[in-house]
N, C-alpha and C positions, 0 to 999 in steps of 0.2 A: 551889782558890779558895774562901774564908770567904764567908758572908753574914751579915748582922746580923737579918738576917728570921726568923720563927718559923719551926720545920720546917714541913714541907706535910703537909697533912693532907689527908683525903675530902669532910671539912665545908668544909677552908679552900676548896676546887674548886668546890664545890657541891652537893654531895652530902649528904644529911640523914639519916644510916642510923636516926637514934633517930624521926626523925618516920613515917617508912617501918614501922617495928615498931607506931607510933604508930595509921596509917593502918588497918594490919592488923585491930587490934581491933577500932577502931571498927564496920567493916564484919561480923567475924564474924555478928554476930546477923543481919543481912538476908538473910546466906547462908544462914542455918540454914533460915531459911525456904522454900529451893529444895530441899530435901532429900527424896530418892524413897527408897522400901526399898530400890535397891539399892545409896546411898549407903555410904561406905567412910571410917573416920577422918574427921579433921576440918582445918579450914582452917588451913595452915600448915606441910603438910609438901612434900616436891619435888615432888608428881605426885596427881593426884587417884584416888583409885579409885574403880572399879563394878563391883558386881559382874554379870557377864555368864552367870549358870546360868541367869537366866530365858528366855535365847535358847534353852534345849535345846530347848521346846516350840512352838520352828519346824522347820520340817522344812529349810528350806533357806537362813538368816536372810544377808541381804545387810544391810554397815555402809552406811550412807548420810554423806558429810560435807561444810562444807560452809564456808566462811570470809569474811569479809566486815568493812567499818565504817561509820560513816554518812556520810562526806563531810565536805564544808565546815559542814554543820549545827554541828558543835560551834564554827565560827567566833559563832555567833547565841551558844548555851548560855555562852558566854565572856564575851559584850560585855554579857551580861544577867544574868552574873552567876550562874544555873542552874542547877544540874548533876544535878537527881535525875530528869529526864524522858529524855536522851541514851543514857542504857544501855539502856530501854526499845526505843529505836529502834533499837539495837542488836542485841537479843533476834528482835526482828522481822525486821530485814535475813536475818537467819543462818534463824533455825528455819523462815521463809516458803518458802525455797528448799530445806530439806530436804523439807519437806512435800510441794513438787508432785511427785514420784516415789513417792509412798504414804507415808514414813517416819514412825515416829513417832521427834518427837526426845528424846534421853535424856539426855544431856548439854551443858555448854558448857564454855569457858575462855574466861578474857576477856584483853586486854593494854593495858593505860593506860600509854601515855609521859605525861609530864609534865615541864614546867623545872623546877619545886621542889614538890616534895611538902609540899601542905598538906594534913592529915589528915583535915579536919573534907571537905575538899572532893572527895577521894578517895572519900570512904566515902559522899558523896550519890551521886556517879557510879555505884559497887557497888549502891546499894541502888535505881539504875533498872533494873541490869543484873540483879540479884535478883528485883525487882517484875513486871519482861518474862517469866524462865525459871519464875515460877507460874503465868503468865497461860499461858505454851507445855508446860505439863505438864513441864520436862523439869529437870534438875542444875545446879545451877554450883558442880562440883568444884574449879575451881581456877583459880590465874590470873596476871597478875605487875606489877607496877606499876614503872614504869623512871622513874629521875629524871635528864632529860639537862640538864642545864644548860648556856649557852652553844649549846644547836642549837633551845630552844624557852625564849621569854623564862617570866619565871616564874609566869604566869595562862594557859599557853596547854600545853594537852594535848591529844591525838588518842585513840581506843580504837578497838580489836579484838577480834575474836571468834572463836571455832572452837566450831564442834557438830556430834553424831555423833548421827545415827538408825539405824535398823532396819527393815527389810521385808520380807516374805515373799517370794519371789524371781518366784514365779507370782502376786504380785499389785503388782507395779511397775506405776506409772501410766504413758504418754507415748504416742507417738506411734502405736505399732502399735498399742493397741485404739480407737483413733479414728475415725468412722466415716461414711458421708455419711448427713445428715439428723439428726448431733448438734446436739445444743441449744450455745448458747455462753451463759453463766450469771455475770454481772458480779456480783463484789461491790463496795460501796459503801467508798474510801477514806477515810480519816480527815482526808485534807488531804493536803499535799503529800508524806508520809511522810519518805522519806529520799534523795530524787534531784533531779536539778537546782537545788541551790541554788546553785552558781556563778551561772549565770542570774538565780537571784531576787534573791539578793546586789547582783550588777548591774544588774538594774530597779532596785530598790528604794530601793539607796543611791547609786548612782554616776547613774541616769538622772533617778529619782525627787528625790532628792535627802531621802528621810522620815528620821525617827529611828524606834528599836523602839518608845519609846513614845508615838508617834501613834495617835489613836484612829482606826478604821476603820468608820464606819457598817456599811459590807455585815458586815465579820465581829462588830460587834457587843462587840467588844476590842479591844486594842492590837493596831499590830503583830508586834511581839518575842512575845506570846503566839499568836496566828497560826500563827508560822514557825514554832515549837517545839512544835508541836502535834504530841504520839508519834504515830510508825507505829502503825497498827491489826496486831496479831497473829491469823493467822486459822489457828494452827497448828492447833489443838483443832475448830475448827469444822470445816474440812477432814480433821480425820481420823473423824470425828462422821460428815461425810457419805459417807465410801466402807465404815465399818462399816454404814451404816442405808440405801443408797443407792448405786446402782449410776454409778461416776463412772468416765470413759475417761481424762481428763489434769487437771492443772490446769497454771497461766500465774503466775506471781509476776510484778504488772508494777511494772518499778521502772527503771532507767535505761534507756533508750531506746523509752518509752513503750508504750502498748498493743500497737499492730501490731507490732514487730521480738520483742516478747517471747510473745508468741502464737506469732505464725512459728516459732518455736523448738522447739514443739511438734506445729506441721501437718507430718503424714509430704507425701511427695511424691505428685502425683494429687490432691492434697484442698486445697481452699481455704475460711479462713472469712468469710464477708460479715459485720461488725459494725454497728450500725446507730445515728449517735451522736445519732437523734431518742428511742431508749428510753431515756435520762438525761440531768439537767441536774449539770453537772459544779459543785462547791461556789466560794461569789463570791471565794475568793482566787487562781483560776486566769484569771479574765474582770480580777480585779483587778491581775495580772502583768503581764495581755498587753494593757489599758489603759495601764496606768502605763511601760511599754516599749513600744507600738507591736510588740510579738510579733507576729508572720505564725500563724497557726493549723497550720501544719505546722511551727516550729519549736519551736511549745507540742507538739504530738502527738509531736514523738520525742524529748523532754524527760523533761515531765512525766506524769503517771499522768494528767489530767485526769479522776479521779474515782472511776476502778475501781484495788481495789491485786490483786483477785485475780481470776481465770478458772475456771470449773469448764466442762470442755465433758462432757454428759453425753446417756446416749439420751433420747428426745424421751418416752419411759412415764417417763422418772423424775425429768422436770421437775418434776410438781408435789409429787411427795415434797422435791425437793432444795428448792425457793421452802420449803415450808413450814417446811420442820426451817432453815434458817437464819434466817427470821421468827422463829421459835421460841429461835432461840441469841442475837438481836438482831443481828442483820446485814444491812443492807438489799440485796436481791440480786434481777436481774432477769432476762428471758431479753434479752439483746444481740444476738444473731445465729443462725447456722444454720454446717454444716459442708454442704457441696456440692461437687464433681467440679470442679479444677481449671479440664480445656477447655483453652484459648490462654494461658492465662494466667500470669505469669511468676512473679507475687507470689503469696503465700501467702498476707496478709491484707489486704483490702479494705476501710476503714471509707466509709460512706455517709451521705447526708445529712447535717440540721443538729443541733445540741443542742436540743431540747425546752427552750422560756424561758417 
């Protein structure tokens, strides 16, 4: 059977391979910028290298990894048009989580789907995901950019991540060096980072009924600027403070708020009491649970309401750990205490009210 149609082609599908080669370029330079000494060739070939000799001067080096993406966030980065703060968030999700077991991270890969690859838009994307792996010390050997068309209309992409750490094997963080009468050591989040925005999505547009760019007295800016406020990266400070500062675990809290990502951490026998009168959580969290009528326990195992990281350390090296992260510019407090389970079923306990 004849057709009178043109043959088929990749472009006729939707598919853009010249824009794709296009995208590549753009991007090289932002990459260059993540580059460690033990970077290997350069962007463009199948598989990124590293090279791994400097491991010989562990004595017993464990890979740490670790994978992840931001959510519905990149629904916000879309409608607004955005795309150079998402990678960032990215960087964050992934290296945050290597970190709390000691690791330093050393490299990344990233993965952007996308409906139709537009170049110019691609390589803002790279170049948050680039701006995020300086800010975490660590590579972004390499990565892959997929153009689906017909499964994502053509302004709408998702990304992914993978990163690989390193740590000495007798110096892994968690649960077994934990201890009663540890200190519990909040750092201060940037905003809502990269978790519950199904939720906010739906306060905001579907309850609220706002647009992004409505101005918001509390934050002082728009909306859509608000919500797209990057994850804080706390890789570098967290690895800062268990070289200079004697630290037992830390908590990456990110979807299922403070208590369930603590828990995660508390060995059995020990419980931590958090105390949420030593911090006032930032006005777009009171602004959420306003503009939706949020219950305070639906905000608590959501969102971060405030803290994105956990340091629990002995109670002598409090005031080294407050100091040297004043010093990194990290707002950090003591939260709570570690104490003797007793009757008790749960692992974390938050107390009292937020400090107003």
């Amino acid at each position: 059977m004849t057709s009178n149609l043109p043959g088929a082609s990749y472009a006729a599908a939707g598919v853009d391979i010249e824009a794709g080669d296009r995208a590549v370029t753009l991007m090289k330079d932002w990459v260059k910028k993540t580059r460690r000494p033990e970077s290997i060739g350069a962007l463009g070939g199948f598989a990124g290298l590293f090279d791994v000799s400097r491991l010989k001067q562990y004595e017993r080096p464990l890979l740490a990894s670790a994978t992840d993406g931001v959510g519905t966030k990149v629904a916000l980065a879309q409608r607004m048009d955005l795309h150079d703060t998402i990678g960032h968030d990215l960087v964050a999700m992934v290296v945050d989580d290597l970190v709390v077991c000691g690791a330093e991270p050393l490299f990344m890969t990233d993965y952007i789907c996308v409906g139709k690859v537009v170049p110019e838009r691609v390589a803002q994307i790279v170049k948050g995901i680039a701006e995020g792996c300086v800010l975490a010390g660590c590579a972004l050997v390499g990565g892959e950019t997929a153009e689906h068309p017909g499964l994502l209309g053509p302004d709408e992409y998702d990304v992914a991540g993978a990163g690989t750490g390193v740590v000495e094997a007798d110096a892994v963080l968690g649960p077994d060096r934990i201890r009663t009468g540890d200190a519990v050591i909040a750092m201060a989040s940037s905003g809502l980072h990269s978790n519950g925005y199904s939720l906010v999505r739906h306060v905001v547009f579907d309850r609220a009924g706002w647009a992004l760019d409505r101005e918001i007295p509390e934050f002082g800016r728009s909306l859509g600027e608000e919500l797209l406020e990057p994850t804080r990266i706390y890789a570098l400070d967290c690895l800062e403070l268990t070289r200079r500062t004697e630290v037992h675990a830390f908590s990456h809290i990110t979807g299922g708020g403070l208590a369930s990502n603590l828990a995660r951490v508390i060995p059995d026998g020990l419980h931590a009491t958090v105390d949420r009168a030593t911090w006032t959580p930032g006005p777009v969290f009171d602004v959420v649970a306003g503009a939706g009528d949020v219950a305070r326990d639906e905000l608590e195992k959501t969102l971060n309401m405030g803290v994105g990281m956990i340091a629990v350390v002995p109670q002598d090296a409090v005031p080294d750990a407050l100091a040297l992260l004043t010093e990194r510019g990290v707002d950090a407090w003591v939260a709570g205490e570690i104490t003797d389970r007793g009757e008790r079923a749960e692992a974390v306990t938050l107390t009292g009210d937020h400090a107003r």
